[in-house]
C-alpha positions, -999 to 999 in steps of 0.1 A, spaced: 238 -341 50 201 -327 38 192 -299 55 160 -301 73 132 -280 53 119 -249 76 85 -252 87 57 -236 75 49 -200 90 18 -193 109 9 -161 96 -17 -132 102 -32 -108 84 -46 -75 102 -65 -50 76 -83 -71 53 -88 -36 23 -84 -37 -11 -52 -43 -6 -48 -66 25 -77 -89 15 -62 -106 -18 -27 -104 -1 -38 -124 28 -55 -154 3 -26 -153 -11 -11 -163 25 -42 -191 26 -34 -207 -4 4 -212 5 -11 -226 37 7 -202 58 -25 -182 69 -38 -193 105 -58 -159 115 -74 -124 101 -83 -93 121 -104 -67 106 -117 -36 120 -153 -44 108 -155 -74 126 -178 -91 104 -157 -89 74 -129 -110 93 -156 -135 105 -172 -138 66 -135 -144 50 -118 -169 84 -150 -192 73 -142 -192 35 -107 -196 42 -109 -222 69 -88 -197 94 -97 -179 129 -106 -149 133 -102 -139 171 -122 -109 182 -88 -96 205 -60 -86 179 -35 -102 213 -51 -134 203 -44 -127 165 -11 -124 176 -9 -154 201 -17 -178 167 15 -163 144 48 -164 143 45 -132 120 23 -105 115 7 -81 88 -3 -52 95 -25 -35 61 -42 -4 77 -45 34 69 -23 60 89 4 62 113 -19 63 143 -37 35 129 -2 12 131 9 28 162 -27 16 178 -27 -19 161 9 -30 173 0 -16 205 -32 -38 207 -8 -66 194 20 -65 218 8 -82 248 -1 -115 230 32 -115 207 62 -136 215 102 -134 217 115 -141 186 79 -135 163 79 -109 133 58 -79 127 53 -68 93 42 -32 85 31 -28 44 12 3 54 25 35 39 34 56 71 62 80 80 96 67 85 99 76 122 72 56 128 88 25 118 114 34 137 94 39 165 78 9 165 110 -13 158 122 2 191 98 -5 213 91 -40 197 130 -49 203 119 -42 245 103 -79 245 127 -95 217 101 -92 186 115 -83 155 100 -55 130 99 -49 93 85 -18 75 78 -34 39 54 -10 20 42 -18 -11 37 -7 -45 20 -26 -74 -18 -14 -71 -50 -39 -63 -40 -56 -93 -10 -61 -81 -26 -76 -45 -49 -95 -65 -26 -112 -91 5 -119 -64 28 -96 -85 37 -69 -57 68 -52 -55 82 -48 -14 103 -22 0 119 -33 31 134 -15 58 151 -40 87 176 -67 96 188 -86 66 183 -123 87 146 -108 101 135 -107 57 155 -140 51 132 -155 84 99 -137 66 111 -145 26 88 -177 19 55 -153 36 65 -119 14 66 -144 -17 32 -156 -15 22 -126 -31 48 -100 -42 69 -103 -77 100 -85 -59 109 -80 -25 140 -58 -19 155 -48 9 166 -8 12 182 -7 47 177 -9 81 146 3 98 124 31 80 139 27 47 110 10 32 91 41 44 117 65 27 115 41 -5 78 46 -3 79 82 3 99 85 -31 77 62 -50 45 83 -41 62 114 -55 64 95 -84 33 83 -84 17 122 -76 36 135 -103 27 111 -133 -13 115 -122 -6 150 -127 9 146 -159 -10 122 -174 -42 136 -162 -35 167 -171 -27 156 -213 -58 137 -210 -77 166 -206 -58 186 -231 -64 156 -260 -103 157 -250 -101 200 -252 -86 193 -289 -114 167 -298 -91 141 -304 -105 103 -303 -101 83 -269 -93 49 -279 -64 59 -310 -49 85 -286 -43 59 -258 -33 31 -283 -6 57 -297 4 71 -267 8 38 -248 30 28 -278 55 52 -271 77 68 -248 48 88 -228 29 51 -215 28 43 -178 18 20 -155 -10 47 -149 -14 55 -184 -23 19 -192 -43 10 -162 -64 41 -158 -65 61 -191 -93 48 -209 -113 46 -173 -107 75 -168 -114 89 -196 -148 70 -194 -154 87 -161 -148 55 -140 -133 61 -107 -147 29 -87 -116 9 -79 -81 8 -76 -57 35 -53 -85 57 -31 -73 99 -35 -78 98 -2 -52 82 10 -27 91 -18 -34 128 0 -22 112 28 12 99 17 19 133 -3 16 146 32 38 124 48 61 134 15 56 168 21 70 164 59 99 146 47 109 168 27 106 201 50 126 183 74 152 184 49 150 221 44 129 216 7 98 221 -11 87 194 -35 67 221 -67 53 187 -82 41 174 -45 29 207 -36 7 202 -67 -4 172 -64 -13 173 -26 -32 205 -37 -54 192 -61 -62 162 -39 -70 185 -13 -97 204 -34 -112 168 -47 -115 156 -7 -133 187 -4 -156 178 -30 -163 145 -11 -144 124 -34 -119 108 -11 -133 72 -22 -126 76 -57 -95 62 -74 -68 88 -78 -73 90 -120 -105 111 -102 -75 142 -107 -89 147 -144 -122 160 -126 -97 190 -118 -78 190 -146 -110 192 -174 -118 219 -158 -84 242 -170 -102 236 -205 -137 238 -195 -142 203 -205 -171 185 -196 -164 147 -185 
């Protein structure tokens, strides 16, 4: 006997950023998307009428049109006030989906309280950059029940290259929490011999091509260096909000009983750039700091 196929998903999409925006046309063009919320109103209206979707002024009505939601916002009190917001018009058996990068109690704070009226919760942040939004090739860290992901698999494929799960609740947070010391330390690193390679005069272009041949190239390297270099820091990851997760990194690992030297670093630097008023630019914006070790002039 031919097993009946599962019907389509009626998804939402709630933070429509650099990242949420591509993600959630990537939703529209599987036909799953039925509704966007945005915190600038207008920018939900402008995008439900190019994508033929609604766009409901009450984030309970966003959730009264899905069977599963996204959540794409900024900070843990952002989430906390979203779901929140979301709860009364969400139904027993429907899926939230957190890709926001928050702390791990969080998830599990939410998961908890969802699970009082039946609705089931995933922390899935993700890593993979805006191109990575924009070209559908994300990679998804997901903490929560094994049968809630399988329920939520054909949504997360729309636009992610690799979706693993890591445990039960809060574990895509911890995976996330790891990635972004990762991610903090080779911004340092890179940024850092940048600088150095312009201090010794040598030429941009050759120095990339030979360094991106070899065993020093990066995602970061390869995406960033030669903007960087060119003093280009309008798109991609905002600093801002990498400061943020190196905080939340920072937490995680006190509560442990350790200090991160590389973290410490990084958070530091970011700190003194968000001081500068640079919070909007892209995180490569670290070679700001790091030209001047060598009083090099960008």
């Amino acid at each position: 006997m031919t097993e009946s196929p599962r019907p389509t998903l009626r998804c939402s999409f709630v933070g429509l950023g650099a990242m949420g925006e591509p993600m959630a046309r990537h939703l529209a063009a599987r036909g799953m998307l039925t509704a966007v919320w945005n915190r600038t109103s207008a920018k939900a209206q402008a995008l439900a009428a190019e994508l033929d979707v609604a766009a409901p002024e009450a984030l309970s009505d966003v959730a009264l049109l899905s069977d599963l939601v996204f959540v794409c916002v900024s900070a843990d009190a952002d989430v906390r006030a979203v779901i929140a917001a979301l709860r009364p018009g969400l139904r027993r058996g429907s899926i939230v989906v957190d890709t926001s990068t928050v702390s791990r109690q969080t998830a599990i704070d939410l998961a908890a309280d969802l699970a009082q009226i039946g609705v089931d919760f995933l922390d899935a942040p993700l890593t993979g950059g805006v191109e990575g939004a924009r070209n559908g090739r994300l990679s998804v860290m997901v903490g929560g029940d094994e049968a809630v992901l399988d329920r939520a698999k054909a949504a997360f494929d729309a636009f992610s290259l690799r979706v693993t799960r890591m445990g039960p609740v809060g574990a895509g947070q911890a995976t996330k929490a790891v990635n972004q010391v990762m991610i903090g330390g080779i911004a340092e690193g890179v940024c850092e011999a940048l600088a150095f390679g312009e201090a010794l005069g040598l030429p941009r272009e050759p120095l990339l091509a030979v360094l991106t041949a070899g065993a020093a190239n990066s995602w970061f390297l390869e995406k960033r260096g030669l903007s960087m270099l060119e003093g280009r820091f309008d798109s991609g990851f905002k600093l801002a909000l990498l400061h943020k997760d190196l905080g939340i990194v920072q937490s995680m690992a006190a509560a442990l009983g350790a200090r991160l030297k590389s973290v410490d670093a990084a958070h530091a630097d970011y700190t003194t750039l968000l001081a500068e008023g640079r919070g909007d630019d892209e995180i490569s914006s670290l070679i700001r700091i790091k030209r001047r070790l060598f009083d090099v002039q960008g």
